[in-house]
C-alpha positions as a Markdown table, in Angstrom:
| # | Residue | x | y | z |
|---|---|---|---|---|
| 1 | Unk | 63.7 | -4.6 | -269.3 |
| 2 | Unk | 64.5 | -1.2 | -269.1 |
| 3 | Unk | 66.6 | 1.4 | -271.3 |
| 4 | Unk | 67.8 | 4.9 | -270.6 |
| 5 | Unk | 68.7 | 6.9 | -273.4 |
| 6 | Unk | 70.6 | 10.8 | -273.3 |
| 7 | Unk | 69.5 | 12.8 | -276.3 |
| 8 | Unk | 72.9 | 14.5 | -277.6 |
| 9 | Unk | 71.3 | 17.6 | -278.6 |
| 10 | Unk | 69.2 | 18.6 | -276.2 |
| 11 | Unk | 70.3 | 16.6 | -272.9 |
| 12 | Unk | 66.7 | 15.1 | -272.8 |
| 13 | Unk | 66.6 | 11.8 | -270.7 |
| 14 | Unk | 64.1 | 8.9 | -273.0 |
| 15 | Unk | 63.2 | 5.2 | -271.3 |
| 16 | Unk | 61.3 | 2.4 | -272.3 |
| 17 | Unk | 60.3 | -0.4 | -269.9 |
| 18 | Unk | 59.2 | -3.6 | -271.3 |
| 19 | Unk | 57.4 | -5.0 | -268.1 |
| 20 | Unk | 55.9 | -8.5 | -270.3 |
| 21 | Unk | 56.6 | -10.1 | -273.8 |
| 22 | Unk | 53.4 | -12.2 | -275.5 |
| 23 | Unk | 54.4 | -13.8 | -278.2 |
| 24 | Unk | 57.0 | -11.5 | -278.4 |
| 25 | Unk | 54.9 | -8.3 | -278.3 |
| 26 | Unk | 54.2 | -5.7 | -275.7 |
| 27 | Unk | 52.5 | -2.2 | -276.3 |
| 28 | Unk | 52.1 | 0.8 | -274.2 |
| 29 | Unk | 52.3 | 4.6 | -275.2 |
| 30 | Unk | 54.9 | 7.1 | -275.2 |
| 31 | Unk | 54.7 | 10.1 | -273.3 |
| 32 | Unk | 56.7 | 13.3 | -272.9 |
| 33 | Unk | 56.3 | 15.9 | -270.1 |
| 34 | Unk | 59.1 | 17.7 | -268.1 |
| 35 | Unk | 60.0 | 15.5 | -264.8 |
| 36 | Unk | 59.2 | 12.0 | -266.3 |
| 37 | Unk | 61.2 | 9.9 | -264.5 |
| 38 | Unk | 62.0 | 5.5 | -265.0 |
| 39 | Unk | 60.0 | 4.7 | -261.7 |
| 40 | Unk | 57.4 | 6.9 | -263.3 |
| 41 | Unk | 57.4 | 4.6 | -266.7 |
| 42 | Unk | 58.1 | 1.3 | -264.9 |
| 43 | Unk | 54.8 | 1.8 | -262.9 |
| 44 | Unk | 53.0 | 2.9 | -266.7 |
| 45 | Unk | 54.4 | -0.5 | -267.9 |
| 46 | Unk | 53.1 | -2.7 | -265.1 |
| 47 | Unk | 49.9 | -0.9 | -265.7 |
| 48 | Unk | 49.6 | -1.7 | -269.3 |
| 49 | Unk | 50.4 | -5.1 | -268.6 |
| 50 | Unk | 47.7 | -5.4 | -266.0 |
| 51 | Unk | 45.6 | -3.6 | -268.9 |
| 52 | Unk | 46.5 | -6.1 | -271.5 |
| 53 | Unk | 46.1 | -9.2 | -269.0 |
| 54 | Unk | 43.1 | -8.0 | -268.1 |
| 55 | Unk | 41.0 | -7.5 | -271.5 |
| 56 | Unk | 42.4 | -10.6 | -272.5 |
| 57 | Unk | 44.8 | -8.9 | -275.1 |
| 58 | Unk | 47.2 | -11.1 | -277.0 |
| 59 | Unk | 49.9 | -8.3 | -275.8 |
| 60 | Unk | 52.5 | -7.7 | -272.7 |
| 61 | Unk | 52.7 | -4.3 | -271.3 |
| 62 | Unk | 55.4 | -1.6 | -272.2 |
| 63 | Unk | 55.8 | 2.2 | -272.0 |
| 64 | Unk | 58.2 | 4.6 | -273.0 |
| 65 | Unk | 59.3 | 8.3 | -271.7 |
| 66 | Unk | 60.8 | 11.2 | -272.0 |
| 67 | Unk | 61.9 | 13.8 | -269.6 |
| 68 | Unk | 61.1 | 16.8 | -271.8 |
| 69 | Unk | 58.6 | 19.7 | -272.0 |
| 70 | Unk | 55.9 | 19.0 | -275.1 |
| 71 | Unk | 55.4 | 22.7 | -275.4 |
| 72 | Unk | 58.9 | 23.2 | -276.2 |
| 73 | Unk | 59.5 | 23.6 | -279.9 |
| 74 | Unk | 62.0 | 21.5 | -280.2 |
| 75 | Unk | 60.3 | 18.5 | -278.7 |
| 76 | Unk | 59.3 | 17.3 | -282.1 |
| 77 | Unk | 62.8 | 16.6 | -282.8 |
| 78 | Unk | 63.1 | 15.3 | -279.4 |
| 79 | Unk | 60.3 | 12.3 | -280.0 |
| 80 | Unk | 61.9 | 11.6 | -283.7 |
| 81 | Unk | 65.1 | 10.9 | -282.1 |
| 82 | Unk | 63.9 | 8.8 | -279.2 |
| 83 | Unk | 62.1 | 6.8 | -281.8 |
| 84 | Unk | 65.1 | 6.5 | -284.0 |
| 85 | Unk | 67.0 | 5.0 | -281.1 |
| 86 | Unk | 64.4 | 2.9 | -280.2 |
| 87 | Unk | 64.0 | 1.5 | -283.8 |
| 88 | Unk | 65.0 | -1.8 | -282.9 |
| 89 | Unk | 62.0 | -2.3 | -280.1 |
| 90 | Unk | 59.4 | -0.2 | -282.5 |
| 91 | Unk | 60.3 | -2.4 | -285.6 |
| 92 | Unk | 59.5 | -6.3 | -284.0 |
| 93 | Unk | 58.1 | -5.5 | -280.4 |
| 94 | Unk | 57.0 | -2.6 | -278.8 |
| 95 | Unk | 53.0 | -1.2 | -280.5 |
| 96 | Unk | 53.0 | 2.1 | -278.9 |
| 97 | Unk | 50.6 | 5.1 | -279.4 |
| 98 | Unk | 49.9 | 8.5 | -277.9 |
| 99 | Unk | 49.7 | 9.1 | -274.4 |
| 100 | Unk | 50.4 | 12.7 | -272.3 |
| 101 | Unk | 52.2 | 14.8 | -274.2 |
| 102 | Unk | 51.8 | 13.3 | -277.2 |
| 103 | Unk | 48.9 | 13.1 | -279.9 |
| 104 | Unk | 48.5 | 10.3 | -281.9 |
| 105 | Unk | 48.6 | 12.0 | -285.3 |
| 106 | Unk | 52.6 | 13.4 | -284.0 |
| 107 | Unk | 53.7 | 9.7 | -283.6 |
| 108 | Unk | 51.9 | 8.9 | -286.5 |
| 109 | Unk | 53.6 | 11.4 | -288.0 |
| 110 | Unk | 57.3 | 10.4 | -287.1 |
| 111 | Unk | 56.5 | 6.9 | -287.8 |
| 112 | Unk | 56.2 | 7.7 | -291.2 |
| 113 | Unk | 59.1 | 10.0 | -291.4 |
| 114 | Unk | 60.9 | 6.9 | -290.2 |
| 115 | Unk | 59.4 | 4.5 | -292.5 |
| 116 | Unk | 57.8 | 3.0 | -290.4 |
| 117 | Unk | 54.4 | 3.6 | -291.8 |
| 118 | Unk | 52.2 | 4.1 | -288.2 |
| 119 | Unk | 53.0 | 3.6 | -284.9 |
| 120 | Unk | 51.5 | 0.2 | -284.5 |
| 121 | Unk | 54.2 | -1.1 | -286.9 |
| 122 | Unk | 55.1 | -3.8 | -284.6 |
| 123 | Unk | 51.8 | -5.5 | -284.8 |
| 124 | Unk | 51.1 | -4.6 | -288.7 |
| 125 | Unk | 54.5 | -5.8 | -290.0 |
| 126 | Unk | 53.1 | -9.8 | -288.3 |
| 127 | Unk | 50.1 | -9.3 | -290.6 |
| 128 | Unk | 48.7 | -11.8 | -293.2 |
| 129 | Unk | 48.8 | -9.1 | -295.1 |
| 130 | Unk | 49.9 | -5.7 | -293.9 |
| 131 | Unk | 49.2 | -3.4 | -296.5 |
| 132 | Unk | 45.4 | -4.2 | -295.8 |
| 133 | Unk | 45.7 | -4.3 | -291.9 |
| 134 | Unk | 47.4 | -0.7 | -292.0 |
| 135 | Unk | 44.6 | 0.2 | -294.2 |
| 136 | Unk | 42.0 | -1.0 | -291.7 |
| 137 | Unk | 44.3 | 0.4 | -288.7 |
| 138 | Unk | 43.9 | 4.2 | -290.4 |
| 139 | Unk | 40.1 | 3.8 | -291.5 |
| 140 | Unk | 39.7 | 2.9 | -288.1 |
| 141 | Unk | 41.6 | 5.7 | -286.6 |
| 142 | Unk | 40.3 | 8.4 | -288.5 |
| 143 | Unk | 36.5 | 7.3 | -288.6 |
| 144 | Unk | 34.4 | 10.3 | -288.3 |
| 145 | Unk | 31.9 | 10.4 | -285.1 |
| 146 | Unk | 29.3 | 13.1 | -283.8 |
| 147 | Unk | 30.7 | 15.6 | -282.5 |
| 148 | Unk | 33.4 | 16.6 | -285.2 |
| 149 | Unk | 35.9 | 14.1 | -283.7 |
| 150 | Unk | 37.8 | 11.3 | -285.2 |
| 151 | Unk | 37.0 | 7.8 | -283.8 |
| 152 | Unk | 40.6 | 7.0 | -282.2 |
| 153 | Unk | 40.5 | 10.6 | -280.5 |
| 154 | Unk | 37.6 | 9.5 | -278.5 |
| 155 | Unk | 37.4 | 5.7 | -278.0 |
| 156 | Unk | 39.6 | 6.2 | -274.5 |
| 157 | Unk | 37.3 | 8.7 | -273.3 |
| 158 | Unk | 34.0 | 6.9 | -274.5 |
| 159 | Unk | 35.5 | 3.6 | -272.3 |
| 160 | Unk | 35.9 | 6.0 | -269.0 |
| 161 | Unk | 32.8 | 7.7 | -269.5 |
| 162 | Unk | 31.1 | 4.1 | -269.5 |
| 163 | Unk | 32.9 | 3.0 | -266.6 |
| 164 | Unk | 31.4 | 5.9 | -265.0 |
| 165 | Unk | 27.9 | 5.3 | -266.4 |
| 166 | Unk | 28.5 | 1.8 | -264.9 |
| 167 | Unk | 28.9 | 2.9 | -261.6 |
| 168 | Unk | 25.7 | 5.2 | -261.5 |
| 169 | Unk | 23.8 | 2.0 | -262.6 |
| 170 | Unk | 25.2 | 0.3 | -259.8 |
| 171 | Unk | 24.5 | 2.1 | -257.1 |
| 172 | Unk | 20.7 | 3.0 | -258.7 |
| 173 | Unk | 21.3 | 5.9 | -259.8 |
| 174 | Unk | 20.2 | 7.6 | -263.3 |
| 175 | Unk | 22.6 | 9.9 | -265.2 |
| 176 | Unk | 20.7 | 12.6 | -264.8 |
| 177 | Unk | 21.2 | 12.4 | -260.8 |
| 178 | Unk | 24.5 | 12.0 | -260.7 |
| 179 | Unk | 27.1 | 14.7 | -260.7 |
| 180 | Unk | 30.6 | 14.3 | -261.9 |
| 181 | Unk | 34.0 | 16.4 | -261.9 |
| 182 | Unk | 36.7 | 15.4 | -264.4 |
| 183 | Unk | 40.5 | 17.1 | -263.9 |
| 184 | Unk | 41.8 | 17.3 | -267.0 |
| 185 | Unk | 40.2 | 18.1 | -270.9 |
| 186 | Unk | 42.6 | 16.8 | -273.0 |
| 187 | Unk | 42.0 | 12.9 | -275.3 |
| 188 | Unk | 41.1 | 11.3 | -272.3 |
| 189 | Unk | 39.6 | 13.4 | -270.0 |
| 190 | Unk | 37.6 | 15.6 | -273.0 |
| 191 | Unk | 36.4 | 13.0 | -274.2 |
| 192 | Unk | 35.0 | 11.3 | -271.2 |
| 193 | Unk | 33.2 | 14.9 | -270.5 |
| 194 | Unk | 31.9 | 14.5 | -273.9 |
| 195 | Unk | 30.1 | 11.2 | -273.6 |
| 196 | Unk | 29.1 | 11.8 | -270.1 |
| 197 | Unk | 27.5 | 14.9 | -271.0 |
| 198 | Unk | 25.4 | 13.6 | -274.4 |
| 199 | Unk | 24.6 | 10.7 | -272.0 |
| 200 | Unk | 22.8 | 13.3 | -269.4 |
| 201 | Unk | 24.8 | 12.9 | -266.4 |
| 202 | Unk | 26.1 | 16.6 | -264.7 |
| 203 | Unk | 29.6 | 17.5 | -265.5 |
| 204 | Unk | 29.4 | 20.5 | -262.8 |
| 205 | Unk | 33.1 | 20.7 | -262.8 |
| 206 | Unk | 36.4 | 20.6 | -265.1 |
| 207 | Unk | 40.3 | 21.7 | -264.6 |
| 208 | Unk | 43.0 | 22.1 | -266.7 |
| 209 | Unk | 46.7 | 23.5 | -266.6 |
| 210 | Unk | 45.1 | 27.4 | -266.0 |
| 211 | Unk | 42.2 | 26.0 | -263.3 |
| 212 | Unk | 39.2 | 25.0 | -262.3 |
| 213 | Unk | 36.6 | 25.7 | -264.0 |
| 214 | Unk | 32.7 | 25.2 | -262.1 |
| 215 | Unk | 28.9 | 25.3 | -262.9 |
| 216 | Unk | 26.7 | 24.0 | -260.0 |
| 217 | Unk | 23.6 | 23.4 | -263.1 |
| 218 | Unk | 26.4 | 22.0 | -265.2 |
| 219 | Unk | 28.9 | 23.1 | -267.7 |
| 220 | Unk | 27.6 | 23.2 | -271.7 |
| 221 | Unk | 30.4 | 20.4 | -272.3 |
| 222 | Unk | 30.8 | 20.4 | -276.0 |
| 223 | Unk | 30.9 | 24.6 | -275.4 |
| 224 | Unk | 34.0 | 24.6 | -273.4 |
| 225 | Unk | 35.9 | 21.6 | -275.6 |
| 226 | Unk | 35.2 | 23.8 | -278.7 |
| 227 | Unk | 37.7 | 26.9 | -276.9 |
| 228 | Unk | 40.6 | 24.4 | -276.0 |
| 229 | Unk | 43.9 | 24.6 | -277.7 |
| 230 | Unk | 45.9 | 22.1 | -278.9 |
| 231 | Unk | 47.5 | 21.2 | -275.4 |
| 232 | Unk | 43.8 | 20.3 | -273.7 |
| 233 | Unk | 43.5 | 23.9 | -272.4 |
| 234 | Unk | 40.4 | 26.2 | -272.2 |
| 235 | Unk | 40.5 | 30.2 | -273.3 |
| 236 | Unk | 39.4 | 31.8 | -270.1 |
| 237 | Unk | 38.7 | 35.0 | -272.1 |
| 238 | Unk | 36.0 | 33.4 | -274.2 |
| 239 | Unk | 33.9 | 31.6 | -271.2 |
| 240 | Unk | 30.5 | 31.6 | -271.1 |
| 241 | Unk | 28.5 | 33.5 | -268.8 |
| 242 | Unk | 27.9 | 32.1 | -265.1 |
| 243 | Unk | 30.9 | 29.9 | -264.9 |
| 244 | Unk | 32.9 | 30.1 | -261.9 |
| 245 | Unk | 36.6 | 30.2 | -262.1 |
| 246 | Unk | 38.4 | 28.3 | -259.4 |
| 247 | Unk | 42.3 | 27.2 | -258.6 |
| 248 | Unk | 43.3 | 24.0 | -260.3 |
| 249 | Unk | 43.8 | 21.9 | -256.9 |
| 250 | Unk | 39.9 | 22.8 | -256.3 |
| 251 | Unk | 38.9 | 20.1 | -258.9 |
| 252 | Unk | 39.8 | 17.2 | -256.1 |
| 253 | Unk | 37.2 | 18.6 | -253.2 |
| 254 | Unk | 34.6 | 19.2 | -255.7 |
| 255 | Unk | 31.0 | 18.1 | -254.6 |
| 256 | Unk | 30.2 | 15.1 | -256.7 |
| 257 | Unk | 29.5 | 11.8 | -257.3 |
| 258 | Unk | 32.3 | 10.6 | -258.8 |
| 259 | Unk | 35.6 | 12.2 | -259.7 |
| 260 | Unk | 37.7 | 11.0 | -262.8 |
| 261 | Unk | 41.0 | 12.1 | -262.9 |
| 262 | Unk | 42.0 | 12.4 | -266.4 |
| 263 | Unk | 45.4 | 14.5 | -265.8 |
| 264 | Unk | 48.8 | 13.5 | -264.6 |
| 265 | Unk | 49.8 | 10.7 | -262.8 |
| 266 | Unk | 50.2 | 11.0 | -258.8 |
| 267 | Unk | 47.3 | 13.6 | -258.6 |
| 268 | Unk | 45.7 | 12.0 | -255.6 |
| 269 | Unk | 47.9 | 11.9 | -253.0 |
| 270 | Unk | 47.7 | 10.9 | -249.3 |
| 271 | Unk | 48.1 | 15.0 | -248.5 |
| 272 | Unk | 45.2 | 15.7 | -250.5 |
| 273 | Unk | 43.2 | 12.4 | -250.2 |
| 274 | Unk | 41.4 | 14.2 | -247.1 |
| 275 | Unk | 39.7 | 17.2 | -249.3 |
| 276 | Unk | 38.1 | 14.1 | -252.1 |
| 277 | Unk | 34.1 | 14.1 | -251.3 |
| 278 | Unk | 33.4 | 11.8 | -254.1 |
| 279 | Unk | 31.4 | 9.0 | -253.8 |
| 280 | Unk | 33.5 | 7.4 | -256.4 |
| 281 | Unk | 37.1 | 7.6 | -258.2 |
| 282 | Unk | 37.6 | 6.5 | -261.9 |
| 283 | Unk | 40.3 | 6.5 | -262.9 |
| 284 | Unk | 41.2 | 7.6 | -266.7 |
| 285 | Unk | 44.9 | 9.1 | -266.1 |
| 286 | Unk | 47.2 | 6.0 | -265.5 |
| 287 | Unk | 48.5 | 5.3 | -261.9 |
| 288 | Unk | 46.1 | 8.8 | -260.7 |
| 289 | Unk | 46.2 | 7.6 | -257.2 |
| 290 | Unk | 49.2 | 6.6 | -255.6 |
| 291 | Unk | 48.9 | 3.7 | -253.1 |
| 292 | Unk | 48.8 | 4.9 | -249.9 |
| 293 | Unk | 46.4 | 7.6 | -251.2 |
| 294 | Unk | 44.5 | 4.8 | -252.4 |
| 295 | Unk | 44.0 | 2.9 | -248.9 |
| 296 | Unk | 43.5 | 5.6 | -247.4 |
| 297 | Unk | 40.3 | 6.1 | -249.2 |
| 298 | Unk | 39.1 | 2.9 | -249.1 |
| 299 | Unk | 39.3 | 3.4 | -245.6 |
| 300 | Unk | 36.8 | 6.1 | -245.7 |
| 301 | Unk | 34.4 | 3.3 | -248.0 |
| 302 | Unk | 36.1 | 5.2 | -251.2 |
| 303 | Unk | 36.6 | 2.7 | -253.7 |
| 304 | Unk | 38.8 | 3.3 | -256.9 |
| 305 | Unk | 37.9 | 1.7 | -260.5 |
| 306 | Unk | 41.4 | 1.2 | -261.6 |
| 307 | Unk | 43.0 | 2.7 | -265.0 |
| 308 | Unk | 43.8 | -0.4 | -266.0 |
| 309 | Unk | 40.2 | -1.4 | -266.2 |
| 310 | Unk | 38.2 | 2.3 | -266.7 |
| 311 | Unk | 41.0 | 4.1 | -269.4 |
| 312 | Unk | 41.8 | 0.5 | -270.9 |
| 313 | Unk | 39.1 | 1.1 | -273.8 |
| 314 | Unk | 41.7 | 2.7 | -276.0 |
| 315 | Unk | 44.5 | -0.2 | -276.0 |
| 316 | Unk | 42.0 | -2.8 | -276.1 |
| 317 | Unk | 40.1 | -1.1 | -279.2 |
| 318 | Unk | 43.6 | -0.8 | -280.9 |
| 319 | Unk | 43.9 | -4.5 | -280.6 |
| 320 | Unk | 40.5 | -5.4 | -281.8 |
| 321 | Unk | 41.2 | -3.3 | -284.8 |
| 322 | Unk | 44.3 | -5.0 | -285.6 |
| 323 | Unk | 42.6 | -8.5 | -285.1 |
| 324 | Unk | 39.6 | -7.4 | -287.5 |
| 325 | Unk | 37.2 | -8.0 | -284.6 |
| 326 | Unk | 35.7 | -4.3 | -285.5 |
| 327 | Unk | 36.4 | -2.0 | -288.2 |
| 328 | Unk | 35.6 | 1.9 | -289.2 |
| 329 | Unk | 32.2 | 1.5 | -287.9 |
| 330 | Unk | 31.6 | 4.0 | -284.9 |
| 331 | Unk | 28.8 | 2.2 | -283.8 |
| 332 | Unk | 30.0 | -1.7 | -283.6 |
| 333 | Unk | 33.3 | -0.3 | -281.5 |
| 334 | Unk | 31.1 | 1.9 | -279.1 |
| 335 | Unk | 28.4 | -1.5 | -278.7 |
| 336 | Unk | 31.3 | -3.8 | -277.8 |
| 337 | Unk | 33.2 | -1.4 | -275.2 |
| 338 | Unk | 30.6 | 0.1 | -273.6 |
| 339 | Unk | 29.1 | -3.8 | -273.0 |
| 340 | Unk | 32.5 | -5.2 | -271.8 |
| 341 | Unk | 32.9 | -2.1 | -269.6 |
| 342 | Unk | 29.9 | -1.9 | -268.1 |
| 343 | Unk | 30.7 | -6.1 | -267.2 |
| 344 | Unk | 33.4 | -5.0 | -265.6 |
| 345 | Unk | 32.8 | -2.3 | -263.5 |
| 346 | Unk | 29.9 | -4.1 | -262.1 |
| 347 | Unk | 31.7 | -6.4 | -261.6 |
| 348 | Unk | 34.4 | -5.1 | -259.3 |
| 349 | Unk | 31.7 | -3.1 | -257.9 |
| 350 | Unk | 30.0 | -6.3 | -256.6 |
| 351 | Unk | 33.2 | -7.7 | -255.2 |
| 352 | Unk | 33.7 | -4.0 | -253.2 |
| 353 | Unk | 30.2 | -4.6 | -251.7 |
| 354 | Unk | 30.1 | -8.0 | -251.3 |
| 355 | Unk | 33.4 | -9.5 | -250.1 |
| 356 | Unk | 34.9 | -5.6 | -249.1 |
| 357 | Unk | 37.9 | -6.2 | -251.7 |
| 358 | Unk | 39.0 | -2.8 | -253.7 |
| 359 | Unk | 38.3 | -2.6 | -257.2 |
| 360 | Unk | 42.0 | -2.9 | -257.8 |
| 361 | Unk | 42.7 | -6.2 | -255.9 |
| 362 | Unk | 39.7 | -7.6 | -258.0 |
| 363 | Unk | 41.2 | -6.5 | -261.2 |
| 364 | Unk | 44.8 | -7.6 | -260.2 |
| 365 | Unk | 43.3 | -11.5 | -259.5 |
| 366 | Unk | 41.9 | -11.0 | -263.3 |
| 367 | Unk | 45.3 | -9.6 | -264.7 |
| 368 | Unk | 47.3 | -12.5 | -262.4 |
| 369 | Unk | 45.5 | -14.9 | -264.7 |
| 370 | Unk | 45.6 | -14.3 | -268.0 |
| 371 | Unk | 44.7 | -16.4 | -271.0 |
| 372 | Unk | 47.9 | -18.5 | -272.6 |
| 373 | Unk | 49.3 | -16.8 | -275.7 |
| 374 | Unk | 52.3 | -19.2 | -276.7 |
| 375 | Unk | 52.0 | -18.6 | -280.4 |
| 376 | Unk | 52.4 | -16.2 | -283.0 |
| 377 | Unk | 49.8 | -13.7 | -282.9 |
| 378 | Unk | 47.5 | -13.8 | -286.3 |
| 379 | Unk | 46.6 | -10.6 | -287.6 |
| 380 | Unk | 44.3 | -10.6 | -290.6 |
């Protein structure tokens, strides 16, 4: 299903795709950046889908978005009106969250305005008892983890820098010899740098909006995250010393192990496939690497974890909070993703090795398969 909707103030063009219904339910974020176009969210919604299907969620796949620039100031009215309209999804169907563009804590914030008390209203309003479930949905949320950051911030991040850590493991490697360069320093891709960093492994290489940003020893990670601004990008005039400034597109060629594009989607293309020297692609910004970029580096014995396997840890950890399978508990969420990631990277690392299939035709047979949901989902 897809809907198209004109803002009459401002001219901005909104969709949401509903790719699959479970038990009447689909989830998927909302993002807003100038240029978003419906092919762009239909390909986010088959993703999700192949997220949910995958992680055995009891949850089709949606997204919604709008053609708008975040930075302009009257994007906040923008979002509220696209939610308004799309009310009628929001209240009974679509659970959707923050995604480029769009902090959770804005959409929280609308939701509210709205009356719709959070943005997994959807979900919350099937509860035994709501009241409590939004409770444990907020606690959850807003759990306090080392580092200054808030448990929901990070989650996303902490899955893709396991599904990184997973792929070190795999090919015998120990964090501490194994280099990484992540484009993008936002939810996703700072937070990913964050874990990746405390777990020893050499982020020698970030970008953002302004550039690349390079330190062949390795970059002081929790440093650089402290000067970004509320749009994931770095003050260049406050840098440490012996940091190498570089142009944006220099983040793809970078020297490394494994690259995790964390930025737009459509940043690895077939033009600028040929300049990747990775071992390895994760993927933690949905549908990075379109598909004939994608073949091409397999080609070349380049494989590709998926974003609907490596940045999945965010919607599946939303979901396990809603069911009460964890709580506000930093440390039981972190155990159970960073088991069932590691599982699955290895996973679809094995099949590459073994049988020659891409990571993503391994995770597609899993998502082609799902487990029956024919019922009401129960949400404590």
């Amino acid at each position: 299903m897809r809907l198209q909707w004109t803002d009459s103030i401002t001219g901005a063009v909104g969709y949401l795709v509903v790719h699959t219904l479970r038990a009447g339910l689909a989830t998927g974020g909302t993002r807003m950046r100038a240029g978003c176009t419906l092919s762009e969210v239909e390909d986010l919604a088959r993703g999700m889908a192949d997220k949910t299907a995958t992680f055995d969620l009891p949850v089709g796949g949606a997204k919604g978005g709008i053609d708008f620039d975040p930075k302009d100031p009257r994007a906040v009215d923008v979002l509220e009106r696209f939610c308004e309209a799309m009310r009628p999804w929001l209240d009974s169907h679509w659970v959707t969250a923050e995604d480029l563009g769009v902090p959770q804590h804005l959409i929280d914030e609308i939701f509210a305005k709205l009356g719709l008390g959070q943005s997994y209203h959807a979900a919350i309003n099937r509860a035994d008892d709501p009241a409590a479930t939004l409770a444990r949905v907020r606690s959850g949320l807003n759990a306090a983890v080392e580092g200054g950051f808030l448990l929901g911030d990070v989650i996303g991040g902490y899955g893709v820098a396991h599904a990184c850590l997973a792929a070190a493991v795999w090919w015998g490697r120990s964090p501490a010899q194994t280099t990484v360069a992540i484009q993008g320093v936002g939810t996703m891709g700072g937070a990913a740098a964050y874990y990746l960093h405390e777990a020893g492994m050499q982020v020698t290489t970030v970008a953002d909006a302004a550039g690349t940003l390079h330190c062949a020893d390795g970059l002081d990670v929790p440093a650089l995250l402290a000067l970004r601004d509320g749009y994931g990008e770095i003050d260049r005039s406050r840098l440490p010393e012996g940091i190498e400034q570089l142009p944006r597109t220099a983040i793809l060629s970078s020297d490394v192990d494994i690259l995790v594009p964390a930025a737009i989607s459509y940043a690895i293309t077939p033009d600028n496939s040929f300049d990747i020297r990775a071992r390895i692609i994760v993927e933690a910004a949905n549908a990075a690497t379109t598909p004939e970029a994608e073949a091409m580096l397999a080609a070349r014995g380049v494989p590709v974890v998926p974003d609907f396997v490596a940045n999945a840890g965010a919607v599946a950890w939303a979901w396990w909070l809603l069911l009460g399978q964890v709580d506000d508990t930093p440390e039981n969420s972190f155990d159970r993703l960073r088991t069932v990631m590691h599982s699955k990277v290895a996973q679809l690392l094995a099949a590459w090795a073994d049988a020659g299939r891409t990571p993503r035709e391994t995770g597609h047979r899993w998502a082609d398969d799902p487990s029956p949901v024919s019922s009401p989902v129960v949400i404590p």
